[in-house]
C-alpha positions as CSV (number, residue, x, y, z in Angstrom):
1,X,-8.0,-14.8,173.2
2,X,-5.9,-11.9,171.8
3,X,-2.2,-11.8,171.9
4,X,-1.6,-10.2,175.0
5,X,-4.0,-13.1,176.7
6,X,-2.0,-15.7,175.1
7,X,1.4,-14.0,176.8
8,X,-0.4,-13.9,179.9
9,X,-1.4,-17.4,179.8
10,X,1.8,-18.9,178.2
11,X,3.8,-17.3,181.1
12,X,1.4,-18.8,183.4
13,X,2.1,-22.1,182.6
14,X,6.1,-21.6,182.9
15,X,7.0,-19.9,179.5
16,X,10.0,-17.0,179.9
17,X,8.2,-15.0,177.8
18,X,6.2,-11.2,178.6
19,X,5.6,-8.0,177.2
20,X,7.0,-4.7,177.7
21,X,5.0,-1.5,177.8
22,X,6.0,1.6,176.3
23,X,4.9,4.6,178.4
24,X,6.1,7.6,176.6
25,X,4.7,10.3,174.3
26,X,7.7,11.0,172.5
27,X,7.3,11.1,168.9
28,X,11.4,10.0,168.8
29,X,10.2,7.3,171.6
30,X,7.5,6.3,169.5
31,X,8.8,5.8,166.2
32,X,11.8,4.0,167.9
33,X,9.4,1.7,169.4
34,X,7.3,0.9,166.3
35,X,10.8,-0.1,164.2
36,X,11.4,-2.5,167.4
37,X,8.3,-4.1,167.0
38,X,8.2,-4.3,163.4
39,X,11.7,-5.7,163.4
40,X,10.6,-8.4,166.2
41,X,7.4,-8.8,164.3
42,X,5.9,-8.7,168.1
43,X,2.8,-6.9,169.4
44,X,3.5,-3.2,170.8
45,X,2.3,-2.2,173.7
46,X,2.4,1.3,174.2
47,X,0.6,3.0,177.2
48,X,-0.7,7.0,177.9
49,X,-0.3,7.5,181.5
50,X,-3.2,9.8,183.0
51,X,-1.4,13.0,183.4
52,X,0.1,12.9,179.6
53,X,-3.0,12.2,178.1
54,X,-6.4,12.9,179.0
55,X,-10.0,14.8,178.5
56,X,-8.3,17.9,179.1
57,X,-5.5,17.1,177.1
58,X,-2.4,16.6,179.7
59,X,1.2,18.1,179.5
60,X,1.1,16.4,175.7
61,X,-1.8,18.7,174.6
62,X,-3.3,15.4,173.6
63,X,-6.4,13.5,174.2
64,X,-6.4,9.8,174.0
65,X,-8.5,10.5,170.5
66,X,-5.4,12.4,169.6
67,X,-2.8,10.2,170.8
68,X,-5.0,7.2,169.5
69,X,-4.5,8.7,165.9
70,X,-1.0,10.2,166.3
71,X,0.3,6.8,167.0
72,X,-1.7,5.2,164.6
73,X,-0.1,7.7,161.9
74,X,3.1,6.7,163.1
75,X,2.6,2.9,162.7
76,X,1.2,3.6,158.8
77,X,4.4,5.9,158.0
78,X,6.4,3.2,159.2
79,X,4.2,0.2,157.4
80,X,3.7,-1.3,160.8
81,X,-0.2,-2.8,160.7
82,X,-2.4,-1.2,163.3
83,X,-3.6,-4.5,164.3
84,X,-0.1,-5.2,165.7
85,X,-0.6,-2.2,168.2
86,X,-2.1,-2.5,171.6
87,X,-3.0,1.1,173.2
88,X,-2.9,1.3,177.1
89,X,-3.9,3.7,179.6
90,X,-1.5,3.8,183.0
91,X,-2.5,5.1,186.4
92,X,-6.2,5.5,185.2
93,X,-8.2,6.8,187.9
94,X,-8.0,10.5,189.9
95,X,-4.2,10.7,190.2
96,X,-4.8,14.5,188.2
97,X,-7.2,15.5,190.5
98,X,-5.9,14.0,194.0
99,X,-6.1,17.6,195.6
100,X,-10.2,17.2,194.8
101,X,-13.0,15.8,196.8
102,X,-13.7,12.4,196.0
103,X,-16.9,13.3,194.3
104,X,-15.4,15.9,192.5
105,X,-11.8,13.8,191.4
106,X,-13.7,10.5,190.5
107,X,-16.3,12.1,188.2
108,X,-13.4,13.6,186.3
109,X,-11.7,10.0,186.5
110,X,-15.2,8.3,185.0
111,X,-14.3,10.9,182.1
112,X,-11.0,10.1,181.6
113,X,-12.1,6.5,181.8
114,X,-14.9,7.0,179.0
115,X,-12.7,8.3,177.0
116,X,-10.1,6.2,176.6
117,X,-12.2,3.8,176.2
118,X,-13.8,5.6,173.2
119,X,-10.2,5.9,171.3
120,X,-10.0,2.0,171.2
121,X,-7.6,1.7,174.4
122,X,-7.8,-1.7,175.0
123,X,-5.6,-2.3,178.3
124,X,-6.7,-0.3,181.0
125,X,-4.7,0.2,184.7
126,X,-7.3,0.8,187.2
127,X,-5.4,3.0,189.7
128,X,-7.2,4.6,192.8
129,X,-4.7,4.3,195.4
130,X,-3.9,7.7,195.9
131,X,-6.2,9.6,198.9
132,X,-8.0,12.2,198.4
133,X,-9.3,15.4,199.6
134,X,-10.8,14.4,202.5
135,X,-9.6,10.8,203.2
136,X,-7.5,8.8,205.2
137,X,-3.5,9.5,204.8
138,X,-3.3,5.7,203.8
139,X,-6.5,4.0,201.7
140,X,-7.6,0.5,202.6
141,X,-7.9,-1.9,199.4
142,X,-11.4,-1.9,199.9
143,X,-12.2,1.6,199.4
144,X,-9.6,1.5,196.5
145,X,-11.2,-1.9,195.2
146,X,-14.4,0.2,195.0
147,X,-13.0,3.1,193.6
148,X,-11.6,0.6,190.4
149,X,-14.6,-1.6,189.9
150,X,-16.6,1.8,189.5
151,X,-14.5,3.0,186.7
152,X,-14.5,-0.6,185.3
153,X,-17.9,-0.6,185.4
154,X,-18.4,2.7,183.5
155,X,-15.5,1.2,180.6
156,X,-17.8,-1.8,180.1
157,X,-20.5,0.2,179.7
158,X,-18.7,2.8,177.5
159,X,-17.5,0.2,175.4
160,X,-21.0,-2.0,174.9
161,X,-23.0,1.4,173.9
162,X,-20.0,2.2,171.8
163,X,-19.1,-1.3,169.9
164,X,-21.5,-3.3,171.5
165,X,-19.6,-5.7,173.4
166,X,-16.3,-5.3,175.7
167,X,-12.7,-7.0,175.1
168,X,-10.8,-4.7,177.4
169,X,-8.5,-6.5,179.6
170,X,-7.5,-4.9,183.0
171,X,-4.8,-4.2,185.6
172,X,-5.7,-3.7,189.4
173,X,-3.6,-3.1,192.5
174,X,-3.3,-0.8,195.3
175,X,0.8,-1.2,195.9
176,X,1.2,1.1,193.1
177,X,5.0,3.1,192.8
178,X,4.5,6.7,192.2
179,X,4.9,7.4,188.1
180,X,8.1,8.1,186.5
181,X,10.1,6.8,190.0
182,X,10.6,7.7,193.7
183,X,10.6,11.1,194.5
184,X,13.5,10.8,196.9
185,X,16.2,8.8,197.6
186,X,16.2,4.9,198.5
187,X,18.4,2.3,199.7
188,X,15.8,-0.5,199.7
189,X,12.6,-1.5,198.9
190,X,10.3,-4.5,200.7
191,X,9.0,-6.5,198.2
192,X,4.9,-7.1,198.0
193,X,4.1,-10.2,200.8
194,X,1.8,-13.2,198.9
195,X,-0.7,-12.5,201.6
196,X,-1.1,-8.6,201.0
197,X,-1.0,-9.1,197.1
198,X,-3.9,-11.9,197.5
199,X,-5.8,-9.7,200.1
200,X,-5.5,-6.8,197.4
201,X,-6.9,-9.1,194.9
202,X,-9.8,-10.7,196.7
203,X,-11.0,-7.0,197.7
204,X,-11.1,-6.1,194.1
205,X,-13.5,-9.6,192.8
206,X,-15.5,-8.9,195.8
207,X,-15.7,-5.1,194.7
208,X,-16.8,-6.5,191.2
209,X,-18.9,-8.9,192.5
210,X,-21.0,-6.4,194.2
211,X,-21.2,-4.5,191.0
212,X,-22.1,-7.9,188.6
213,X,-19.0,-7.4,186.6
214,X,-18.2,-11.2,186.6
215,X,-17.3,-11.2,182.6
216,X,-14.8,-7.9,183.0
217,X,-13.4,-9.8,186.4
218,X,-12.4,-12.6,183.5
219,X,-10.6,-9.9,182.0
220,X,-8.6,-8.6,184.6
221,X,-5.1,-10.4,183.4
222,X,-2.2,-7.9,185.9
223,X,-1.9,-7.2,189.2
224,X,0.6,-4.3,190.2
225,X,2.7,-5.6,192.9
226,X,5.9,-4.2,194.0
227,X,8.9,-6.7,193.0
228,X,11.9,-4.9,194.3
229,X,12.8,-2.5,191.3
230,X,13.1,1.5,191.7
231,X,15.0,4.2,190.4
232,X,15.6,7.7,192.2
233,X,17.4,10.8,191.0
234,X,20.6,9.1,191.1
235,X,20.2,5.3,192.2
236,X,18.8,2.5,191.4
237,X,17.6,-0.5,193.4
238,X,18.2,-4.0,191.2
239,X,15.7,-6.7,191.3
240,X,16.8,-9.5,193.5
241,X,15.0,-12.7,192.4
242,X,15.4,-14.8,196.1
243,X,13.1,-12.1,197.9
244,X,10.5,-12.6,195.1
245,X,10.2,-16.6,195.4
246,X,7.4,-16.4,197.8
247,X,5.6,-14.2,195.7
248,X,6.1,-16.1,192.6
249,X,3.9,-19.0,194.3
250,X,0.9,-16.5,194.3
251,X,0.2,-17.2,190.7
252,X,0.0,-21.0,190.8
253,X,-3.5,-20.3,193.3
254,X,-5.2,-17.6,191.0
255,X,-7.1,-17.7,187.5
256,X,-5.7,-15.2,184.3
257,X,-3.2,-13.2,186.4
258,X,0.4,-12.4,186.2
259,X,2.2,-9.6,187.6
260,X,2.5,-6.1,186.0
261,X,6.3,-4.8,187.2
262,X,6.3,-0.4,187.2
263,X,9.2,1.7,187.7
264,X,11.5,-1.2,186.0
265,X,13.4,1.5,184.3
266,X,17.5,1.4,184.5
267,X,17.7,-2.8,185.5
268,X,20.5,-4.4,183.9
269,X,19.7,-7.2,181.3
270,X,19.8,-10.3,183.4
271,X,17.3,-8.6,185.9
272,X,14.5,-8.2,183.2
273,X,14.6,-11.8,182.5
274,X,14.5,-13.2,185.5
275,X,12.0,-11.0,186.4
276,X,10.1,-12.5,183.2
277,X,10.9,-15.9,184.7
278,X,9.3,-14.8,188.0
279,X,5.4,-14.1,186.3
280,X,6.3,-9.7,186.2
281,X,5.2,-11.0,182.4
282,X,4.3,-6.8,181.8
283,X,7.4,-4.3,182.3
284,X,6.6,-0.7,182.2
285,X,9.5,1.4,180.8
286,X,9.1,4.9,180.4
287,X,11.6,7.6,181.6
288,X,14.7,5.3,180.8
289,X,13.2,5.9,177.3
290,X,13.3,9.7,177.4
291,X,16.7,9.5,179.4
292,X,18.4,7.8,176.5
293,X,16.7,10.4,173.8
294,X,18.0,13.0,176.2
295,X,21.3,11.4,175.9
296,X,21.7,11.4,172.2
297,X,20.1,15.1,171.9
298,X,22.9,16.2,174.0
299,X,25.7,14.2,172.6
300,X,24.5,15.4,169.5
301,X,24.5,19.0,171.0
302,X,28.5,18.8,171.6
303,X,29.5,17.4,168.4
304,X,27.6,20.6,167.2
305,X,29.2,23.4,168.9
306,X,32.3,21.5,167.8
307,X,31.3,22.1,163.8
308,X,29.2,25.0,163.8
309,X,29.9,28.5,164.7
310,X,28.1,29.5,168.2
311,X,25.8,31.6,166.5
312,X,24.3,28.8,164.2
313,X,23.7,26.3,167.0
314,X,20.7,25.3,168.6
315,X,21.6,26.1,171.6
316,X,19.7,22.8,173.0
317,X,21.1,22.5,176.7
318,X,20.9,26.0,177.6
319,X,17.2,25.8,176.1
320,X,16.3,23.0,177.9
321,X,18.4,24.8,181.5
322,X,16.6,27.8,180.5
323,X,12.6,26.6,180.4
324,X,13.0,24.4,183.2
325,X,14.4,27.4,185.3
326,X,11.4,29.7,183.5
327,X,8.5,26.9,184.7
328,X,10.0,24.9,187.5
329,X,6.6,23.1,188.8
330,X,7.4,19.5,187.3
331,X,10.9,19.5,188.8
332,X,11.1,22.1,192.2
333,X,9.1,19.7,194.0
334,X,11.1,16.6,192.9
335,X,14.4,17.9,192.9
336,X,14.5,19.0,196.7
337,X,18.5,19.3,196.9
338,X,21.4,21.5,197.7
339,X,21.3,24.8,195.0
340,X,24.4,23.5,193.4
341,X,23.2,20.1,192.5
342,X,20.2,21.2,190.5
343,X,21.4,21.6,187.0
344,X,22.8,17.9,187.6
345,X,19.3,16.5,188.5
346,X,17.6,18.9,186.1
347,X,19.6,17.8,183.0
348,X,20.7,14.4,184.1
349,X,18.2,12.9,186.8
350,X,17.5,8.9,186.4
351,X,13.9,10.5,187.2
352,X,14.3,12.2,183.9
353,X,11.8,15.6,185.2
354,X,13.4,16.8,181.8
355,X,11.1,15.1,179.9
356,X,8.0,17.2,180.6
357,X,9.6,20.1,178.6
358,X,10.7,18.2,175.2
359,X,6.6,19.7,174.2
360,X,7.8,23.3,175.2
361,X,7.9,25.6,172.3
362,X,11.0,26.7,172.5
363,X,12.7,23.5,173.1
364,X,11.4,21.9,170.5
365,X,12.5,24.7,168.2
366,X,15.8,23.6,169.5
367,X,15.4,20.1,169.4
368,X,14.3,20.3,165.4
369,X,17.2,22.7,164.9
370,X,20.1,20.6,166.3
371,X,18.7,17.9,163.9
372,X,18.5,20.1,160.8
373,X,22.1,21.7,161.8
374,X,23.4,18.1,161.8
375,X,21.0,17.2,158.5
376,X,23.0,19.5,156.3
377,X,26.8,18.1,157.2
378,X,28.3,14.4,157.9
379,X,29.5,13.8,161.6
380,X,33.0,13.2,161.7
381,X,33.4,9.7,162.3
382,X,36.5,10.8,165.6
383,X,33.2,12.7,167.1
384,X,30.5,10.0,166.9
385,X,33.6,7.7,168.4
386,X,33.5,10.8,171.6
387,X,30.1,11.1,172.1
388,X,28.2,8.3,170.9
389,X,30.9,5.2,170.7
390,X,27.8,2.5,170.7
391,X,26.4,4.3,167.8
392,X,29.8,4.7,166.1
393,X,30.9,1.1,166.2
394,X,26.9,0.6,164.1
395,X,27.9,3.1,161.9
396,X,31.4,1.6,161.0
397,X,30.0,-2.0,160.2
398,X,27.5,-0.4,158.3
399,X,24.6,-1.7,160.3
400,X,23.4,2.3,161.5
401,X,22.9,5.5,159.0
402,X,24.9,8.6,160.4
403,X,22.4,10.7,160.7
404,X,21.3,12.5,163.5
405,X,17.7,11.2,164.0
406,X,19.1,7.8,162.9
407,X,21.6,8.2,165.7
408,X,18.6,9.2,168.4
409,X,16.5,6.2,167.4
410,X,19.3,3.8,167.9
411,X,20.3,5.2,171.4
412,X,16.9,4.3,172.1
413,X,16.6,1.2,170.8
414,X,19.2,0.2,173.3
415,X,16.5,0.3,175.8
416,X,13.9,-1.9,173.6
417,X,16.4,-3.9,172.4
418,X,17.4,-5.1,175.9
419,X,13.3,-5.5,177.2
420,X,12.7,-7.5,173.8
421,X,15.4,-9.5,174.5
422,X,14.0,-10.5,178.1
423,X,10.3,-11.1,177.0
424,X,11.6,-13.4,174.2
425,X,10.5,-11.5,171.8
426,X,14.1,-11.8,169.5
């Protein structure tokens, strides 16, 4: 067993303790992430979702060989060991390419598959829920089981002609919440019935049955249900423990699984440990990541027009206001509301569309200058107390350098520091 079995299997057997996931590509993300772990001394899991990272090289410009050895970089500049890294690839499968025909979208999908697998990702989320061009509206967990146990089937083979053997572990699950949150606003969400979670399940060990992938079946530690949790623009639904009893039972009658929880993003602290408690052992957080960099950038932006002349500053809002508005595509869709709401869900949107843009160019020209700027010169303590008072009262007991990337990491760190905290890992 590896590390990530042993979680699965302690929480099995009653233990309050999981993992959570890291799904950004955020150097600032990243690096706060790795001085988590190494303060925890904990495994890191951090996940490339299919659209970030893939053959063609996603809105990150990266492949998984490039993320693979960007993150590894980052652990070694950090002195966290490599070995305490687990690499995983989210919503695996032809979410890129859903506009496709099936033939067309899951041959690109058995590419993005072998090449994750090539980088050394060694926790892979099967994900064929979504229809394609040419299918049903709504896909039966049959036709999705197949779709999964096919691009399992071409990672164990990948990884035996490769390294000559396979240790990747997988996630299945067709009740899958759309990446990075709901695309319009909710009030409620039903959670995943024991019977529909079990049926979802059984279609996928039948699916590989039929393809003789018995030892990867042994592997498959997560299944995605849907617990409760979800974030919009503006709202977020809390996890409520009493509708998830039923569900709970479900792992007491199957082998090697516990529950992988998505879109857990923005729960208050007592929520992610119960939902430990209740077998979602694997917590995805990703845009509540970028959110809270987003929210240090720009606090950071303030205190800078307060001590620079306005031709010296970055600029960083209006830069951010400005691209978004010049290449609307990952927001217009998202952001379907009255003209004079968009700069609030552009710039401060729970969904966090934003976060596509921190690559752009010019953005992060800005981003690098408000941090030089703010390099050169101390904050004045009465200004970190304005805009970032967590961060201030760090400073003041001496636990928190003022600096500016200093002051970014911690504002993150918030996040991990709360999901550590639930999976027991400090």
């Amino acid at each position: 067993m590896n590390g990530l079995e042993q979680l699965v299997a302690a929480n099995r057997n009653g233990e309050a303790i999981g993992i959570y996931a890291i799904c950004s590509a955020h150097p600032l993300v990243l690096e706060a992430a790795i001085e988590q772990a190494k303060q925890d001394g904990t495994l890191l899991l951090i996940e490339a979702t299919a659209n970030q990272v893939n053959q063609f090289g996603g809105y990150t410009g990266k492949t998984p060989q490039e993320f693979m050895l960007f993150v590894h970089e980052l652990a070694k500049a950090y002195d966290l060991p490599i070995a305490q890294i687990m690499l995983g690839g989210d919503h695996l499968g032809p979410v890129c390419w859903r506009h496709e025909s099936a033939d067309s979208a899951m041959a690109k999908a058995h590419q993005l598959i072998k090449a994750y697998v090539a980088a050394g990702f060694k926790k892979l989320h099967l994900d064929c829920s979504m229809p394609l061009a040419g299918d049903d509206p709504v896909l039966s967990d049959n036709v999705v089981a197949r779709r999964a146990a096919s691009l399992c089937q071409c990672a164990e083979q990948t990884a035996i002609e490769l390294f000559g053997k396979s240790d990747i572990l997988y996630v299945v699950g067709t009740e899958v919440p759309p990446p990075g949150g709901a695309n319009e606003h909710i009030d409620q969400l039903e959670v995943t019935c024991p019977q529909q979670a079990n049926q979802t399940l059984q279609a996928h060990r039948q699916a590989f049955a039929l393809r003789e992938l018995h030892d990867a079946w042994s592997r498959v530690i997560g299944l995605v249900v849907q617990p409760g949790v979800e974030f919009d623009h503006t709202g977020v639904i809390d996890y409520r423990s009493e509708k998830a009893q039923s569900l709970k039972m479900l792992i007491e009658d199957v082998d090697n699984i516990v529950f992988e929880a998505h879109s857990t993003d923005y729960q208050q602290a007592h929520n992610y440990r119960q939902l430990v408690k209740d077998h979602f052992a694997i917590l995805k957080v990703g845009p509540q990541l970028t959110f809270a960099m987003r929210e240090a950038l720009f606090a950071l932006s303030y205190i800078e027009e307060v001590l620079l002349e306005p031709q010296l500053c970055s600029q960083l809002r209006a830069v951010c206001e400005t691209q978004m508005l010049a290449s609307p595509h990952y927001w217009q869709s998202f952001y379907n509301v009255k003209t004079q709401l968009q700069p609030l869900y552009r710039g401060y949107s729970f969904s966090d569309r934003i976060r596509y843009y921190w690559p752009d160019q010019k953005v992060a020209y800005a981003t690098e200058k408000l941090l030089s700027n703010l390099t050169q010169i101390e904050i004045p303590l009465p200004l970190l107390s304005q805009f970032l008072p967590e961060q201030y009262d760090k400073v003041r007991r001496g636990q928190l350098a003022n600096n500016p990337k200093a002051l970014v990491k911690a504002k993150i760190k918030q996040v991990t520091q709360s999901y550590a905290t639930a999976c027991g890992s400090c």
